[in-house]
N, C-alpha and C positions, 0 to 999 in steps of 0.2 A: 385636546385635553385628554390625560389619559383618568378614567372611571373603575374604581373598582367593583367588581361583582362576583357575586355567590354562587358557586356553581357545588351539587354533591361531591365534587371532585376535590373542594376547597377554594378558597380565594385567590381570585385571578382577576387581572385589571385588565380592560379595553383599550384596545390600542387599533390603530389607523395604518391601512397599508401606505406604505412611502409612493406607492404606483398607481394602487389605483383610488386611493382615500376609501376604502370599503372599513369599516369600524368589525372588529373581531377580538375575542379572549387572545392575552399573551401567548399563551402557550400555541394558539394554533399557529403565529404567524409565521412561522420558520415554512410551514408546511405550503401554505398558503401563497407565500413569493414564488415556490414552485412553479406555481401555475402560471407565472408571468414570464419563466423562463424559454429565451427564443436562442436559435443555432448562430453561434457564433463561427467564423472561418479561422482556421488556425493558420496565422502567420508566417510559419514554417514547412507542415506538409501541407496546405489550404485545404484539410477535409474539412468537414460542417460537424460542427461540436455545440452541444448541450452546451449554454451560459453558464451554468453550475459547475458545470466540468472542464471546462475551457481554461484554467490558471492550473490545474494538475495537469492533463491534457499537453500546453505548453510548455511547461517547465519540465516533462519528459520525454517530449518531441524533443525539442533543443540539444538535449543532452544524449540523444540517442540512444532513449533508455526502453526495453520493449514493454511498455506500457500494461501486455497480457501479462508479466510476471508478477506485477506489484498488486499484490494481495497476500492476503494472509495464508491459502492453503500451500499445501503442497509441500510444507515442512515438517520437523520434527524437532523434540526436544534437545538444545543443544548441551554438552554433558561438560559438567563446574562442579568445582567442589564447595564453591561458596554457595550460602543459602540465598534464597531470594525467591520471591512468589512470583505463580505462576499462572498465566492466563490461558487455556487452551493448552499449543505447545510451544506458547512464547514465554521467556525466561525476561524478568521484569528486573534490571538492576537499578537500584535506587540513587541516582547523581546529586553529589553534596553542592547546593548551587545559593550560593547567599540572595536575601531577597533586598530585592529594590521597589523603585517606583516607576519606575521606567520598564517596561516589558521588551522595548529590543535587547536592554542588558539583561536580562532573563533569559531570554532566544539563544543569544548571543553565549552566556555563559554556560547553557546545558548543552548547547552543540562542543562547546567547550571541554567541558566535563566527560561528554560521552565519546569524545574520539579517541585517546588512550585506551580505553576499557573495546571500545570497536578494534583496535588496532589489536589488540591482544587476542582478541577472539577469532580473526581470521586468520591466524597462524597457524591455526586448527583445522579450519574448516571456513566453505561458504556459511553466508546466515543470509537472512532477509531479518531487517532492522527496520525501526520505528521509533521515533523520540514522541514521549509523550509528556508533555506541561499540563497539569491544574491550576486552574486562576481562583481565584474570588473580585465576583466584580460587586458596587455599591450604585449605589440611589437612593437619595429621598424620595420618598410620598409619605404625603398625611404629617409631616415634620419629623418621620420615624428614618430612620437607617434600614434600608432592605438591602440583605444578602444574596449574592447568587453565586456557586461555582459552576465552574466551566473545563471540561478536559477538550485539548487541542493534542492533535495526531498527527505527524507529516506523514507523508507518500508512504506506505511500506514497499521498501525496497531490496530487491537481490545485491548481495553484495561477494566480490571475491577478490583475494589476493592479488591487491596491484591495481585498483580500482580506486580514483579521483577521490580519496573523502570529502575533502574539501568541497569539491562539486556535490555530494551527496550531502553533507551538512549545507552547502549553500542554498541548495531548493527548498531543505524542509525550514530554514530558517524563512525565506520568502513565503512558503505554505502557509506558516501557524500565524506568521504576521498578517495574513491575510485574511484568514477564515477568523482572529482577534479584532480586526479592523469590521470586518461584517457583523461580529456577534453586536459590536456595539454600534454600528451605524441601525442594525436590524433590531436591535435589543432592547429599544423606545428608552433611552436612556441609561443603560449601564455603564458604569466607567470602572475601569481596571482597580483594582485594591492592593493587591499582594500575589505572591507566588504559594500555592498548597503545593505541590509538589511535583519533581520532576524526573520520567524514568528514561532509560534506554531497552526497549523490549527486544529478544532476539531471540531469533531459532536458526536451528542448524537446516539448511539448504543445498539440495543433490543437483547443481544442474545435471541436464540431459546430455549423456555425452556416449561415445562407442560403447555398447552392448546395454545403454539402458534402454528404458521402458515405456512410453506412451499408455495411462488409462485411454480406450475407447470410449466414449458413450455407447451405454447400452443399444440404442435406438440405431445408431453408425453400424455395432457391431452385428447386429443381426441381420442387416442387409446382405451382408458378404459381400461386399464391396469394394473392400483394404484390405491388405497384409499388415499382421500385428507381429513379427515372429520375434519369437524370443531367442535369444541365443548367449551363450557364457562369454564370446568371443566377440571381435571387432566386426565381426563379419558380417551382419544380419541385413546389412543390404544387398550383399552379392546374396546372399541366402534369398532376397526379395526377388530380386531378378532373374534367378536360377527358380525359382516357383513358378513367373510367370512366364518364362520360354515352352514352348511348346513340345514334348520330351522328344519328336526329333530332332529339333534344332540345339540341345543340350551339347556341349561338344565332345565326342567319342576319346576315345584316351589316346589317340594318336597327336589330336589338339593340348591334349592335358599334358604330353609330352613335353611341349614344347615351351609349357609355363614354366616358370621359376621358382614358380608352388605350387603344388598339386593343387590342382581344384576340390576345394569341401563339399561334403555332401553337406544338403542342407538337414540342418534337425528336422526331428520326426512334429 
């Protein structure tokens, strides 16, 4: 039975773990299924993965996506002449997506909606992307109508010129259906209502390529342990390994002769 109770926080009803039957306030239970989560193997490369993490996890294993990219730092504001708000230094476009009653045609229609608008924006530039859906989900208690919204996020992902969208819309469509499907198996009775809104978020994305950069950690760099070297040019590994030769063994310019291109000094 779910009971509602008075908390200074406001009114919140009791609800019952699906696992373990332990009786707790709504709101803590999202937190609470934690605790029951155990290591799952992944199917693909069999490492041992978090329960909770195991469907993002999978769905970028598969796809041979390097799982360390997908977050949000590491980017920057991508540059539009159209307005649109701004979260951080992701650029939130708003997708005109009719509403249903059906949520995979939801999914289905904002992956829709934001691939044109994707497509246009990497002719410019790398981005790392993210579709973002608000729901309203409904319940009865007490005879009344209770509202609840809900914002769903797929994977944020790097993305460049010449890169599967399809595949990229394919995962986050699976994603949002998924973590939809938990809110209301976990959500002691919500059911979907309508669509509040739906974005595509994007920022402009450097991969790491000839003459960029690596931040160190603080704690790494003062060890002195690594070569960080900076350099304007392609060079900065030969520059690595011309550091770490021993200055006899550097080769004399009778060797340098014989290259095709003079050997670089390395930067100071």
């Amino acid at each position: 039975a779910v009971v509602s109770t008075q908390s200074r926080h406001g009114k919140h009803q009791e609800v019952e773990c699906p696992t373990c039957k332990e009786k707790m306030r709504s709101d803590n239970l999202n937190r609470h299924i934690l605790s029951h989560n155990t290591s799952r193997t992944c199917k693909f490369c069999k490492k041992s993965i978090r329960e909770d993490k195991i469907l993002r996890h999978e769905l970028l294993c598969q796809s041979k996506v390097d799982e360390s990219l997908c977050h949000r730092s590491g980017v920057e504001q991508i540059d539009t002449a159209e307005e649109c708000s701004v979260s951080g230094n992701f650029k939130s476009f708003p997708l005109q997506v009719e509403k249903s009653m059906d949520y995979d045609k939801v999914i289905a229609d904002t992956c829709s909606a934001a691939k044109d608008r994707l497509v246009q924006l990497l002719e410019t530039h790398p981005v790392k992307a993210q579709i973002v859906i608000g729901l309203s989900f409904y319940k009865m208690a007490g005879g009344e109508k209770d509202i609840s919204e809900k914002v769903f996020r797929s994977v944020c992902e790097p993305l460049v010129m010449g890169d599967d969208l399809d595949e990229f819309f394919g995962r986050a469509k699976v994603y949002i259906k998924a973590r939809i499907e938990e809110y209301e198996r976990y959500g002691s009775g919500w059911l979907f209502d309508e669509l509040k809104c739906s974005h595509l978020q994007v920022a402009k994305y450097t991969p790491l390529s000839g003459s960029g950069k690596v931040h160190i950690p603080r704690k790494i760099k003062k060890m002195k342990s690594i070569l960080n070297i900076t350099s304007p040019d392609n060079k900065c590994f030969l520059y690595c390994l011309l550091a770490k030769l021993p200055e006899k063994k550097v080769p004399d310019q009778s060797a340098k002769d014989n290259l095709t291109e003079e050997l670089p000094k390395p930067p100071a």
